[in-house]
C-alpha positions in Angstrom: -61.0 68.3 -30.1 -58.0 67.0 -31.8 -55.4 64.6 -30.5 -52.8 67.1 -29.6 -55.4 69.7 -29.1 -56.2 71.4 -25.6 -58.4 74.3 -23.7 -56.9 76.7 -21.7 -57.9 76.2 -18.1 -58.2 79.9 -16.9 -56.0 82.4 -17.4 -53.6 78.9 -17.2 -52.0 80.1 -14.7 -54.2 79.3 -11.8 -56.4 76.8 -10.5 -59.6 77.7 -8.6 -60.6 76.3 -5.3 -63.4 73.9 -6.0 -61.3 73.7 -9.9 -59.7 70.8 -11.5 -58.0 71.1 -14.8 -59.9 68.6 -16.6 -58.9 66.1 -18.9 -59.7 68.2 -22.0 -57.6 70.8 -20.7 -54.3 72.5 -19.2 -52.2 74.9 -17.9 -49.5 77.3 -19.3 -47.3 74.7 -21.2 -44.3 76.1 -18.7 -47.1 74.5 -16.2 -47.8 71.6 -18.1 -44.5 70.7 -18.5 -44.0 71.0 -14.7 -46.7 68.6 -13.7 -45.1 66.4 -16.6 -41.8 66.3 -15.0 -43.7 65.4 -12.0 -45.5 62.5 -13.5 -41.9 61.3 -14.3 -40.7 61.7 -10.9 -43.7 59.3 -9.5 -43.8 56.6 -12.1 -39.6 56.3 -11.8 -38.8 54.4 -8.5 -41.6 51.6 -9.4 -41.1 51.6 -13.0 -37.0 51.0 -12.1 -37.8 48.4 -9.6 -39.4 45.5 -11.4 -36.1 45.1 -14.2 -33.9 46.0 -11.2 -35.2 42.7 -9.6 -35.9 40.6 -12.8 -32.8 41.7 -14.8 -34.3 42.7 -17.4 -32.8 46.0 -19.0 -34.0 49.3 -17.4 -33.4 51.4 -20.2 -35.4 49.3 -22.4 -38.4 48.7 -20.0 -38.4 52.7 -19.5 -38.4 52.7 -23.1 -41.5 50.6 -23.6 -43.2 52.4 -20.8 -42.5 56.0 -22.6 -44.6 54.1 -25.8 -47.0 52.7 -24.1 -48.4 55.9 -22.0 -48.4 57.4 -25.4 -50.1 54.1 -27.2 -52.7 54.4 -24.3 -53.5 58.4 -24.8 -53.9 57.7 -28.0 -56.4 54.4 -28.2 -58.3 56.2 -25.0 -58.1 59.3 -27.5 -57.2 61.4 -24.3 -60.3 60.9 -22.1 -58.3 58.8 -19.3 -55.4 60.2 -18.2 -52.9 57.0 -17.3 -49.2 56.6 -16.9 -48.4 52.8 -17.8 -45.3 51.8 -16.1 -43.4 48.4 -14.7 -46.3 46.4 -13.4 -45.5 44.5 -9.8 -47.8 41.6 -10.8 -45.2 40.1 -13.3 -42.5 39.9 -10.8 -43.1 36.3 -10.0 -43.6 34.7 -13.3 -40.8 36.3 -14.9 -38.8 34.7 -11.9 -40.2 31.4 -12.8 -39.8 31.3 -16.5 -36.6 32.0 -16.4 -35.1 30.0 -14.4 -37.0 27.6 -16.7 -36.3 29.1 -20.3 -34.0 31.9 -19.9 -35.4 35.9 -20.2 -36.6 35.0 -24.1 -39.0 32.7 -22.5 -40.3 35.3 -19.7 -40.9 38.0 -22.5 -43.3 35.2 -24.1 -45.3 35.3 -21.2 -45.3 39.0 -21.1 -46.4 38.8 -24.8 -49.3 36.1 -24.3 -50.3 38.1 -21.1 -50.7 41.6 -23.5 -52.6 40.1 -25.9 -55.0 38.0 -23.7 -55.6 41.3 -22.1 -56.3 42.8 -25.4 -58.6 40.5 -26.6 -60.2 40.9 -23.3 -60.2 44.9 -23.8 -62.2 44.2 -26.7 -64.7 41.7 -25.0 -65.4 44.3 -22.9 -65.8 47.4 -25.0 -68.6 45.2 -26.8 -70.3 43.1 -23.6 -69.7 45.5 -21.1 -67.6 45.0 -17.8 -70.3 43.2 -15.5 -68.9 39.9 -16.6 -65.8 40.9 -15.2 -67.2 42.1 -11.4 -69.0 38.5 -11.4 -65.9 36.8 -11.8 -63.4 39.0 -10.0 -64.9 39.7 -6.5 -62.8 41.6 -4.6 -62.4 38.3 -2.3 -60.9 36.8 -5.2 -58.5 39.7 -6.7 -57.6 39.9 -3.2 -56.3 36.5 -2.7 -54.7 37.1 -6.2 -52.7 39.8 -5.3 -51.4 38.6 -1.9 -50.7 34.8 -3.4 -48.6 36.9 -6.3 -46.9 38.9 -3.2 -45.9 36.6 -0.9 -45.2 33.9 -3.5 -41.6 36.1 -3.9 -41.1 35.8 0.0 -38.2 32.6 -1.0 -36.8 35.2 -3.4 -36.1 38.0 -1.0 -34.6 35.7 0.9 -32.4 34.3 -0.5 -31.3 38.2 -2.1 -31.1 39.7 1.6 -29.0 36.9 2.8 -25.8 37.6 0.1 -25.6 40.5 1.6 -27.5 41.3 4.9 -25.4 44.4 6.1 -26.9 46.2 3.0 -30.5 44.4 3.2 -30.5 45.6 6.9 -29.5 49.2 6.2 -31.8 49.5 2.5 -34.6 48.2 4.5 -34.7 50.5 7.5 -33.7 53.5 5.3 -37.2 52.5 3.4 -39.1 52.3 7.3 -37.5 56.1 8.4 -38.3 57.5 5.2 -42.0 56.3 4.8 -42.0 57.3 8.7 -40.7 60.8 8.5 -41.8 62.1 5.0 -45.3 63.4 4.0 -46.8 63.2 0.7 -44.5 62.5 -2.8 -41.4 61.6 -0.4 -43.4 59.0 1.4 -44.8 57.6 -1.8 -41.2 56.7 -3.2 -39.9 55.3 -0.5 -39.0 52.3 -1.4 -36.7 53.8 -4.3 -35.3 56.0 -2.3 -34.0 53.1 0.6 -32.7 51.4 -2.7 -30.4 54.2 -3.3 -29.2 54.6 0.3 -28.3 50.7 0.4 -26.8 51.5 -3.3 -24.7 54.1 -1.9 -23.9 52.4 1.5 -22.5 49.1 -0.2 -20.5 51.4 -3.3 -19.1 52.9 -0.4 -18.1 49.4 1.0 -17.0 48.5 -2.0 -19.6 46.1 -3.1 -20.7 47.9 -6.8 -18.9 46.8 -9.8 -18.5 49.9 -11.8 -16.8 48.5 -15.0 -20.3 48.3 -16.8 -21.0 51.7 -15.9 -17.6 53.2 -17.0 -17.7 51.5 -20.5 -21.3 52.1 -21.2 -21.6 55.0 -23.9 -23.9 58.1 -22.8 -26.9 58.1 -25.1 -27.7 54.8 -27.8 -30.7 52.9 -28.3 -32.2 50.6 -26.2 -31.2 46.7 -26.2 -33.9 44.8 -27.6 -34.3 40.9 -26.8 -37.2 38.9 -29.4 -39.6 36.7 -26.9 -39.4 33.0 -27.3 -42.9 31.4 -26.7 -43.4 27.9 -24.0 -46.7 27.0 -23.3 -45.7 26.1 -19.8 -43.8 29.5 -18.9 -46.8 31.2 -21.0 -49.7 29.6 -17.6 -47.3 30.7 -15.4 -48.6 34.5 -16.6 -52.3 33.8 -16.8 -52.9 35.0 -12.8 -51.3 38.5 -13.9 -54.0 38.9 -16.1 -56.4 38.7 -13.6 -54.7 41.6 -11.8 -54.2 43.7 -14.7 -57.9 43.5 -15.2 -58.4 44.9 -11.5 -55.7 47.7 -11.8 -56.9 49.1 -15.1 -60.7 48.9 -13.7 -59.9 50.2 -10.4 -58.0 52.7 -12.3 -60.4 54.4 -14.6 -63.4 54.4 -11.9 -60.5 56.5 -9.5 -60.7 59.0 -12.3 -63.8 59.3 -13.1 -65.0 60.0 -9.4 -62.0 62.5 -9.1 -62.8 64.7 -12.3 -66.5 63.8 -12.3 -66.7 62.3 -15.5 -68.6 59.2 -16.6 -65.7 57.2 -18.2 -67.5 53.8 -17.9 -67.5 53.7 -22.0 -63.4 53.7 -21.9 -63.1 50.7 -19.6 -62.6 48.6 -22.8 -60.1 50.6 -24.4 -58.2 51.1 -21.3 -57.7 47.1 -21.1 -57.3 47.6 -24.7 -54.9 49.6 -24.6 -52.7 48.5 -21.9 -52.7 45.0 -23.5 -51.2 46.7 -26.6 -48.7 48.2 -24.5 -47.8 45.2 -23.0 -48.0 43.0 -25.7 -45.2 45.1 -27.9 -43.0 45.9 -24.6 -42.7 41.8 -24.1 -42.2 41.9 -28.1 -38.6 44.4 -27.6 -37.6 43.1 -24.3 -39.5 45.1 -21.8 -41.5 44.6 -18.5 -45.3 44.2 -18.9 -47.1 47.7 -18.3 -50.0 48.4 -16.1 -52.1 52.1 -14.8 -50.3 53.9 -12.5 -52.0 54.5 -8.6 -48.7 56.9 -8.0 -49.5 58.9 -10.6 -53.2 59.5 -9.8 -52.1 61.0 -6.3 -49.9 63.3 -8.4 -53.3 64.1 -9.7 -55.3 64.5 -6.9 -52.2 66.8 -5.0 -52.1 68.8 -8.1 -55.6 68.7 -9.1 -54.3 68.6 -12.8 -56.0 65.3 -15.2 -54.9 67.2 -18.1 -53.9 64.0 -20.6 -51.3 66.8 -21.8 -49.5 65.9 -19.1 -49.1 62.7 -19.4 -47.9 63.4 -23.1 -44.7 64.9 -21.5 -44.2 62.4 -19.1 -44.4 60.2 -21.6 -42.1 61.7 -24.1 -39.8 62.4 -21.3 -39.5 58.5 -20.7 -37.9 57.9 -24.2 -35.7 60.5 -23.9 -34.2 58.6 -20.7 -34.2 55.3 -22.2 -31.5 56.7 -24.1 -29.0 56.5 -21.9 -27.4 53.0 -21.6 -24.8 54.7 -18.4 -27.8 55.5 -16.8 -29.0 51.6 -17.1 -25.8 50.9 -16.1 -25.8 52.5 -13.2 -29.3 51.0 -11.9 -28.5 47.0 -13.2 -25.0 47.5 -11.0 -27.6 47.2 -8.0 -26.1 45.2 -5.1 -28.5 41.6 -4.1 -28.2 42.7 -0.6 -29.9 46.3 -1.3 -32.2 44.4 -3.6 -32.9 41.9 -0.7 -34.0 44.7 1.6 -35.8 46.2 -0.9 -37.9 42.4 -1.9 -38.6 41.9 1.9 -40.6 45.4 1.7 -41.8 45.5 -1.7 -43.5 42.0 -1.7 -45.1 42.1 1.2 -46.5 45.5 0.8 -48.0 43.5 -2.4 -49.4 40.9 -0.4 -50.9 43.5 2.1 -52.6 44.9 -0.4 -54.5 42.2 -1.4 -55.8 42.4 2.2 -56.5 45.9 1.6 -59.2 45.0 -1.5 -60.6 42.7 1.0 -61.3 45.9 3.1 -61.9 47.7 1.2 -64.7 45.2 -1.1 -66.2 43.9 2.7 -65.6 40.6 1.9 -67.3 38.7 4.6 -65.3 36.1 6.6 -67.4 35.2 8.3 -69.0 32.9 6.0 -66.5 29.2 5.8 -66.9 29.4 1.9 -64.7 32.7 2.4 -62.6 31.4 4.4 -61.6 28.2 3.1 -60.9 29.5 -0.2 -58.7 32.4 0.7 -57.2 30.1 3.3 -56.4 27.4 0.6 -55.3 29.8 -2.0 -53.1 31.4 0.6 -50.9 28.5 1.2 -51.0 26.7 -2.1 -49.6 30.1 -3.1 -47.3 30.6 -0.5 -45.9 27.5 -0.7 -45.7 27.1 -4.1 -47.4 24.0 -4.5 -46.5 23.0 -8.1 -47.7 20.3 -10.1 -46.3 18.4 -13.8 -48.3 17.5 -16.6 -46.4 16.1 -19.3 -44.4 19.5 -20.9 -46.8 21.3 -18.7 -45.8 22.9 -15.1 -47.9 24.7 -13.3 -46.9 26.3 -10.5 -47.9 27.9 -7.3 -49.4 30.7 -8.0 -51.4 29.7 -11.2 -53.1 26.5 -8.7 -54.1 29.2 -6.2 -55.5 31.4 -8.7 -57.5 28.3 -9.9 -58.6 27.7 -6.9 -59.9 31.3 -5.8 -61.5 31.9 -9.4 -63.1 28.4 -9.7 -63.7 27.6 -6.0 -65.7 30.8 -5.5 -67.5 30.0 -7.9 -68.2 26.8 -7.5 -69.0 26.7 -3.7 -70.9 30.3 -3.7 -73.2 29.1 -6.4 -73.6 25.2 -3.9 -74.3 28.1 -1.1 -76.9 29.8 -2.3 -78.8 26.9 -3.7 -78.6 26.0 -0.2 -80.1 28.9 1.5 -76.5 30.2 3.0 -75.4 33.2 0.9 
């Protein structure tokens, strides 16, 4: 099969029960192009939300998300179908760079964090992935992800309180919505309580429309070069970690959904996301990662056709295009955005709990414990230390101390005859 090459499910029109369009194939293109626009539709409130809150430019990180899905089909040469937009993870250490270095300095770190993850991709393709399962229990991903959550709790704070009217009303708007809608609706929620308080505070009077009004139509995407500082560079490593676990946890989803063995793409995937990443922080955008609310687009539709994903993709860069449409997101009030933090970073932080569900971690054994426990608050409290030029800050110590301490004290454990 070539690239750009696919079977005709069926008649394409319809999809049996017990069917799924499978990776290799699709639907009408009328069809195709549907299930693309939905694609679009599920990757958009996320994708928007991490250069809403970092300030980086929308249009451009929608931009470098279009590129990257189609980077991605193409290094994967169509076997795992993957959206790749705004990753959560890099939330946090853009925050901290900069307010340390300025945005040139953040994209640095989004540039070392692609190419680590690269180089890793390729470790991987050759060595295989049980390296990374021994070093990433899902005790230690999960502490990851809740430390990189609930590290931002000072953040929404301090976002909801300039203007808690707004924070109040985006943040119930997010509770009813997730409460009385089923399905996509449900899954968006958090966008769509950002455009309720967006609406409520332009209605007050609180949205500064000048941008919007002088911003042209359609042009190219701004583009902002990376600067590179070692310290804001460790203040990235953790998302790595995470990347690592979302990509993984993403191409085992698929494969147990279409029934394909896609354990020989795990490389590439990491691979290929790293490349993504790398040239987004390169132009200015938000580091990429695989998409969970696109695979239940897949499972509701039963569609893993990559062609898909191709549209959705393509359909990404022809909305970057539109600098009004920017605009109109980066004129998002703090308040909304406070509302919207409170939610969004502890339903990061949850998670994290949820892979310790869902991977059994046992706590009732005190090596558990203690180093979730200690991560936890080094995390949460950003407990940061100085080296020299060197910082290194909350969440980078707690990461060291889940990777290494596990590690460390499991290996003392079962010497001893308590594993």
């Amino acid at each position: 099969m070539s690239l750009l090459t696919w079977k005709l499910h069926g008649t394409g029109k319809t999809i049996g029960a017990g069917e799924v369009v499978s990776t290799d194939e699709r639907l009408s293109w009328p069809r195709t192009i549907g299930v693309g626009v939905q694609h679009i539709a599920a990757m958009f409130g996320a994708t928007f939300l991490v250069p809403i809150i970092t300030g980086l430019p929308p249009t451009t990180t929608l931009f470098f998300s279009g590129i990257g899905t189609l980077l991605f089909l193409i290094i994967t040469k169509n076997r795992v179908p993957s959206y790749l937009g705004s990753s959560f993870a890099f939330l946090a250490p853009i925050a901290a760079a900069k307010t340390g270095g300025g945005i040139s300095s953040a994209l640095g770190g989004v540039v070392a964090t692609g190419v680590i993850l690269a180089i890793i991709g390729l470790i991987v393709k050759s060595a295989g992935i049980g390296w990374i399962n021994w070093l990433l229990p899902p005790l230690v991903t999960g502490t990851i992800v809740m430390v990189i959550g609930l590290n931002l709790a000072g953040a929404a704070k301090n976002n909801f309180v300039q203007g808690p009217l707004v924070g109040i009303i985006t943040l119930a708007s997010i509770g009813l919505i997730s409460a009385f809608s089923r399905g996509f609706m449900g899954r968006i929620s958090i966008f769509l309580g950002l455009v309720v308080g967006y609406v409520v505070a332009l209605l007050m009077g609180d949205v500064k429309t000048d941008g919007i009004t002088s911003a042209k139509l359609f042009a190219m995407p701004s583009f902002t070069s990376p600067t590179f500082d070692i310290s804001a560079i460790l203040l990235f490593l953790p998302v790595v970690l995470v990347l690592i676990a979302e990509n993984v946890g993403h191409v085992k989803a698929v494969s147990a959904m279409t029934g394909k063995n896609l354990d020989d793409q795990m490389g590439m995937a990491l691979f290929a996301d790293g490349v993504a990443t790398t040239l987004a922080g390169v132009g200015g955008g938000s580091g990429t990662t695989t998409y969970a609310e696109n695979i239940g687009v897949m499972a509701a539709t039963r569609v893993y056709s990559t062609a898909a994903y191709w549209i959705a993709g393509a359909g990404a860069i022809l909305l970057s295009l539109s600098p009004k449409f920017g605009a109109v997101l980066s004129s998002t009030p703090v308040g909304a955005l406070g509302g919207v933090g409170v939610a969004l970073f502890g339903m990061i932080g949850v998670l994290g709990a949820r892979i310790w569900i869902e991977g059994k971690v046992d706590f009732s054994k005190s090596t558990n414990l203690i180093i979730a426990a200690s991560a936890l608050i080094i995390g949460i409290a950003d407990m940061s230390w100085t080296s020299g030029n060197y910082s290194f800050g909350g969440i980078i110590n707690a990461t060291l101390v889940a990777v290494v301490g596990y590690q460390v004290l499991s290996s003392i454990a079962k010497s001893r005859g308590n594993s």
